[in-house]
Phi, psi and omega in degrees: 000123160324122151312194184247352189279310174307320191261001173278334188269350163291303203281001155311309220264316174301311207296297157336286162346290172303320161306316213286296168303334168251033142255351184283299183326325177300321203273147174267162178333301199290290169304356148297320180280335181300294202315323197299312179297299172321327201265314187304312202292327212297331202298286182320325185267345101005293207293310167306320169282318170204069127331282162303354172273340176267359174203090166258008165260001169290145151292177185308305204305300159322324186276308186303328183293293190306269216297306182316340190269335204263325160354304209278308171309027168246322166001116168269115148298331203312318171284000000 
């Protein structure tokens, strides 16, 4: 059984949702596709800090390794 904590924060996150989608809807072709590429980079540079907050003792060279293997796992085979 749900909390009351839980189900106030499902109907937040539709509720969210529902903006997120009719502010997309709003949006031209061209500003859909931008906002995608802005969500991708901010994801990546997330992903990149934080990789470095869990291993600040690699070196560049090292770091570079570590992120390209876990990059290739994100990888769709499907294509």
């Amino acid at each position: 059984m749900l909390s009351v904590w839980e189900l106030n924060m499902n109907l937040k996150e539709r509720l969210n949702h529902k903006l997120y989608i009719q502010v997309l809807r709003q949006m031209s072709p061209e500003k859909r596709l931008l906002k995608a590429f802005e969500l991708s980079e901010f994801t990546r540079q997330l992903f990149i800090h934080g990789l470095q907050k869990r291993f600040p003792h690699l070196s560049d060279e090292e770091f570079q390794k570590i992120l390209l293997k876990r990059i290739d796992k994100c990888h769709n085979r499907n294509y």
